[in-house]
N, C-alpha and C positions, 0 to 999 in steps of 0.2 A: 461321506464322500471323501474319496483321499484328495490332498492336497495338490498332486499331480492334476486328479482329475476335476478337481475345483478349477484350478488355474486354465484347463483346457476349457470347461463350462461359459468360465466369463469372458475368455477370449471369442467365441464362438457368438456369447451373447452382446459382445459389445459390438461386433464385427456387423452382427447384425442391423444396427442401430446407426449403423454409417454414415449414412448419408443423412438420415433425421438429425444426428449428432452435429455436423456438420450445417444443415438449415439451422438446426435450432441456432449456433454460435451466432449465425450470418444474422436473424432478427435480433440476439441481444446488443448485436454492436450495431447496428442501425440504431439505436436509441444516441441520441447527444445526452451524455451524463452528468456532464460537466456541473460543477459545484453548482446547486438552487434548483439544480434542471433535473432531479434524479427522479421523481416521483413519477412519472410514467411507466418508466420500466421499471420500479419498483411493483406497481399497479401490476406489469403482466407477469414478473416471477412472483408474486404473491398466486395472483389464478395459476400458474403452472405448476406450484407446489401443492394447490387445495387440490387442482385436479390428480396429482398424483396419492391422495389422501392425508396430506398433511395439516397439521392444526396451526393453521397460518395468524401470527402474530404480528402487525405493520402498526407501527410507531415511531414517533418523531424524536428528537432529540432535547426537543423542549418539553415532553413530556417526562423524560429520565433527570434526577437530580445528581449533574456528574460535576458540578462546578467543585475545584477543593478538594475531589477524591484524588487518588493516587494514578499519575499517568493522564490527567486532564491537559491538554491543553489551551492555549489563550484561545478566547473566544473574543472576535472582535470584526465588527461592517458583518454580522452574517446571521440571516434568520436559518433559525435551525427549526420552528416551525413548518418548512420545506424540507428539512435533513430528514427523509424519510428510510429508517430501518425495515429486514424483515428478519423473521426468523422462524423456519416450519418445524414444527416437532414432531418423530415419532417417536412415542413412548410407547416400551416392552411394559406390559403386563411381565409381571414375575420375573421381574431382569436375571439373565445368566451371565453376560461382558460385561467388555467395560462400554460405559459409553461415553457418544463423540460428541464434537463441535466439527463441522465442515465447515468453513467460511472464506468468502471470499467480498472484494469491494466491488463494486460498479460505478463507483466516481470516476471519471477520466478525464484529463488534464485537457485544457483548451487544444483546438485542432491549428493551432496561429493560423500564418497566410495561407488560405486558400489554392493560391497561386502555385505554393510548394509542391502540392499534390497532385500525384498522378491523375487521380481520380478525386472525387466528393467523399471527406474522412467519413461520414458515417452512411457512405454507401460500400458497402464490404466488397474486396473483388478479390477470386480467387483465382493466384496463377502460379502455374508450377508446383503444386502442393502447399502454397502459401495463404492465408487470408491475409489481405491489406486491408489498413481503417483503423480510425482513434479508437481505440480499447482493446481493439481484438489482440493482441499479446498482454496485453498490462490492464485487467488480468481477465477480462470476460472468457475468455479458454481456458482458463482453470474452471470458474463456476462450469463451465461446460464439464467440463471432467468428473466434477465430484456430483453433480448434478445425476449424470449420463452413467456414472458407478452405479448408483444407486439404483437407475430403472437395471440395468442389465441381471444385478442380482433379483429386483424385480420378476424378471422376464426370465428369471431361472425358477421362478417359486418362492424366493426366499425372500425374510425377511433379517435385519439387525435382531438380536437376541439381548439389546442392550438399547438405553432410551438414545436417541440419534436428534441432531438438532444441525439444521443447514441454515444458515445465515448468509444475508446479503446486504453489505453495509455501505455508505457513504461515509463519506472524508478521511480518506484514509492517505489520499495524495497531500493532505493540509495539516489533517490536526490527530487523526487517529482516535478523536471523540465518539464516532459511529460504531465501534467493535469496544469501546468504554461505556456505553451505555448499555448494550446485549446485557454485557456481565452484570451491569447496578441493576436493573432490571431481573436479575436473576438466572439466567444461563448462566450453566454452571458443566464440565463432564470432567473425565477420568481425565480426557488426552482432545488436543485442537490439532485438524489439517488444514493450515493455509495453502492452496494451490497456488501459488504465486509462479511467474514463469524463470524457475529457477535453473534452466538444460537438466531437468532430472538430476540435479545434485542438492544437498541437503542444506538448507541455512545454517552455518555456525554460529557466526558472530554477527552480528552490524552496527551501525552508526548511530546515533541520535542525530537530532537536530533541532537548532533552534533560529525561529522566524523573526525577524524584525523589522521594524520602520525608525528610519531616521529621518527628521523633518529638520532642514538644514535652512536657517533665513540669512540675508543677504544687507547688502544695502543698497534698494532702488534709488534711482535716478530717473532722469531722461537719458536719451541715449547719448545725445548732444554732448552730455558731460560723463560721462561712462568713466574715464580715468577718476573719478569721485567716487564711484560706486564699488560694489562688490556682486559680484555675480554668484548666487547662491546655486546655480545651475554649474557652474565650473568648477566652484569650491567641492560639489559633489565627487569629483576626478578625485580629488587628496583622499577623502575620506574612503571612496573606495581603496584607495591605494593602501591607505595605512589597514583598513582590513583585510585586503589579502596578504600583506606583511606579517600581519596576527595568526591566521592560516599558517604560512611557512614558519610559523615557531613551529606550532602547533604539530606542525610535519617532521619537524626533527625531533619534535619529542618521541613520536610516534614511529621513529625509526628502532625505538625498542622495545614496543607494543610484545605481550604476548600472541596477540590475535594479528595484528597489522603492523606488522615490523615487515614483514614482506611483501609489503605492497609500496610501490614507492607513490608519496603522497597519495595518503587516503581520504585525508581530511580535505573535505573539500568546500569552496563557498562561492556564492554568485550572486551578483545584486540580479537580480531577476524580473526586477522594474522598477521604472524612473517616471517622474511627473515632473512638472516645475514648472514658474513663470506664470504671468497675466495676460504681455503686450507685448509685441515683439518692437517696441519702440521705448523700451523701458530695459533698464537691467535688473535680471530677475530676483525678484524678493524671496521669493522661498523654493527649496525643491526640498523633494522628495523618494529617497529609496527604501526597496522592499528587498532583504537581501536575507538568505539562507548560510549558516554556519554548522555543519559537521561538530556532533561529538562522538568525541571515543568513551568505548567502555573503560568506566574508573573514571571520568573526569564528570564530576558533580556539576548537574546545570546553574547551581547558582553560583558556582566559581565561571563556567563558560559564558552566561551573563554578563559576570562582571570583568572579563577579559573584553569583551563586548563596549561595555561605558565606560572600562578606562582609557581605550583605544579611541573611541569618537571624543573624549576630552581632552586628551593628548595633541589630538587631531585641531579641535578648536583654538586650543591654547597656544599652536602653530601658527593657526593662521590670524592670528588676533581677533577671533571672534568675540563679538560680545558677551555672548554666554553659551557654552554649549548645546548643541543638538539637542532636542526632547528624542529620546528612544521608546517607543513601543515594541512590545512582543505583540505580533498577531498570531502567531496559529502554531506549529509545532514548535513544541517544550519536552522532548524526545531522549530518554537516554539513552547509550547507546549500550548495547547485550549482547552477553555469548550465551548461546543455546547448549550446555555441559551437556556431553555423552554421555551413555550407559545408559540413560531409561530404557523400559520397557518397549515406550510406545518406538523409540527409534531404531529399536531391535525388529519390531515386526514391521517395520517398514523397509527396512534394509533388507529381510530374506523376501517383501512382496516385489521389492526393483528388481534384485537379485532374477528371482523365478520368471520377470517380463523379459528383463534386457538383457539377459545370461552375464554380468558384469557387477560389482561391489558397489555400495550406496556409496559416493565421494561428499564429502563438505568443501563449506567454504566459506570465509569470511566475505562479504557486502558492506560497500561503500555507500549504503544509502540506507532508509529508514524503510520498516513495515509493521503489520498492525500488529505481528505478534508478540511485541514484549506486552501488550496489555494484558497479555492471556497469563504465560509463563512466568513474566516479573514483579507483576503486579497482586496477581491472584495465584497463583502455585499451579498451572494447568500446564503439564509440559505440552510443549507446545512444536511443531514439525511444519516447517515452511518447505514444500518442494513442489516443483511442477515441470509444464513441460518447456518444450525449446522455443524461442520465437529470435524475433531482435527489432530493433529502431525504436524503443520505449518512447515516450514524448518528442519523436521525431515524426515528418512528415513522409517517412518510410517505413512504418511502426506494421511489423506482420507478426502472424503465427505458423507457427511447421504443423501441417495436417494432421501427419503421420505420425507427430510426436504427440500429440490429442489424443490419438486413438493409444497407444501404448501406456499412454501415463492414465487415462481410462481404466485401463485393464490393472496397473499395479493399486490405482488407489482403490478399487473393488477389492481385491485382496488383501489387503489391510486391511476395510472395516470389515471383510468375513472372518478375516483372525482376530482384530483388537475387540469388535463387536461381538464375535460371537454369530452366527446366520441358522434361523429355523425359520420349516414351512412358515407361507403364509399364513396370518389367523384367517378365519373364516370370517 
């Protein structure tokens, strides 16, 4: 089959699959995925892979030994005997390709107030060619994609000519330990597609990040005598302040970034939650932030660490603290990566966008963190993060573009029929 009429085949075959395409998204985002919660809808893309004859692999994270390896990060308040993995294989008898990794997460970020939303976040609503609902762009429409690739060449006859492995992981919003355990466990291929909803343009470069807790104590009183005391809840103001101060170095160095010099402040950080206090007739003894710090590629996490604890003692030694802050790392320990041109695999992905969208594969460097350094940085899998269009990612207006599902469908079928290799079905 010529390449012409390949491309016409899966367009025809995906076209067909339309509206199944489109229920199917609608049930994966009706699952609440949220970190602990994932194992339901891990249960039904397990049976939706067996039924499609895959040799379904579900496991936890507490089964893999990832603690120490390379690209782990902190594990901390979180049973990972719930962190439930899957990952379906076909394997080519007598491989001809190369073969893949498809993956993608189904963890999704809390849905906050309720009130925010139009609608019930994991009741999906579709309007205007959009799906609304917590996950459905970030990233359950990718797995839909790569998912939906795969039946359409299906439903031509064909099979990969190269062993294929579709994966669906948790924590990948937190710690990226779920697509770190596939690998220890042993998946392994030539080349990795992350569907991530990238507007059909290619990952370049991104960010790392690192997670932390500062536990900030005070000195109680009554209220009565409050000018005596110290408000460990207020004192929380400075320290935030002095780390976003840390951030704007951080930003001017990065104004001569190879990757991120044209982005103005890339590095970004946010305390992202606060606790503190006993009584509100007392001043409060201790608080508590949870706060995220961007790294740049080339800046080693145990120097952005310890930019980290010289800032919250700086901070201390300011406000005449007793002793400084205890800092914990909770969950991403993240470097940040540029994804280098020229492989193979990005080649035959640029001529499969090309032949969908009549237009050039574009890159781009990302201000945020994904699973794919564990693939490419970690273990040598070059690795292609691209998907389709959406927008409101962990917002309470978080959609997908239909129509960009269905075309980014059709380019990633195209690429595993080149990178893969595609023959008749076996019998």
């Amino acid at each position: 089959m010529t390449t012409h009429a390949l491309k016409d085949a899966i367009a025809a075959a995906v076209d067909a699959n339309w509206q199944k395409q489109i229920d199917w998204l609608a049930s994966l985002v009706s699952f609440p995925s949220t970190r602990g919660n994932e194992g339901p809808c891990q249960d039904w893309l397990a049976a939706e892979f067996a039924a499609r004859g895959g040799d379904v692999d579900k496991f936890t994270i507490s089964e893999v030994p990832i603690e120490g390896k390379p690209g782990a990060s902190a594990i901390v308040d979180v049973d990972y005997t719930k962190a439930v993995q899957v990952v379906a294989s076909w394997r080519a008898g007598e491989p001809k390709g190369r073969s893949l990794i498809l993956q993608g997460h189904i963890d999704v970020v809390p849905a906050g107030p309720e009130e925010q939303w139009s609608h019930p976040p994991f009741v999906p609503k579709i309007e205007d060619g959009f799906m609304y609902g917590r996950g459905a762009n970030d990233m359950k429409v990718g797995v839909a994609t790569m998912v939906f690739a795969l039946d359409a060449l299906r439903d031509m006859g064909l099979e990969p000519a190269a062993d294929l492995f579709v994966e669906t992981v948790c924590e990948e919003e937190c710690t990226g330990n779920g697509a770190l355990a596939t690998l220890e466990r042993g998946y392994r291929a030539d080349a990795c597609l992350i569907p991530e909803s990238m507007d059909n343009r290619l990952l370049r470069a991104e960010l790392g990040s690192v997670w932390f807790r500062v536990r900030i104590l005070g000195k109680p009183v009554h209220v009565l005598q409050a000018q005596a005391g110290a408000s460990a809840i207020l004192a929380a103001y400075d320290y935030i302040g002095d780390l976003m101060q840390l951030t704007a170095r951080i930003n001017e160095r990065a104004k001569t970034h190879p990757w991120f010099g044209h982005i103005e402040n890339p590095v970004k950080f946010s305390c992202g939650k606060i606790r503190g206090g006993d009584w509100l007739g007392s001043v409060p003894a201790w608080c508590e932030i949870e706060c995220r710090l961007s790294v740049l590629p080339g800046d080693p996490l145990p120097d952005v660490r310890q930019w980290v604890l010289d800032t919250v003692a700086a901070t201390a030694e300011r406000l005449g603290a007793d002793k400084s802050p205890a800092v914990t790392w909770i969950g991403f320990q993240a470097e940040g990566h540029v994804f280098h041109p020229g492989t193979d695999a990005e080649a035959v992905l640029a001529r499969a966008h090309e032949a969908v969208f009549g237009t050039a594969l574009e890159s781009f460097s990302m201000t945020a963190t994904s699973d794919t350094r564990q693939y490419d940085l970690y273990y040598g899998i070059p690795t292609l993060c691209y998907g389709p269009c959406g927008s409101g990612s962990h917002s309470a207006s978080e959609r997908t573009d239909l129509a960009s599902m269905r075309e980014t469908t059709k380019a990633i079928a195209l690429f595993i029929a080149e990178w893969c290799g595609v023959r008749p079905i076996s019998a």
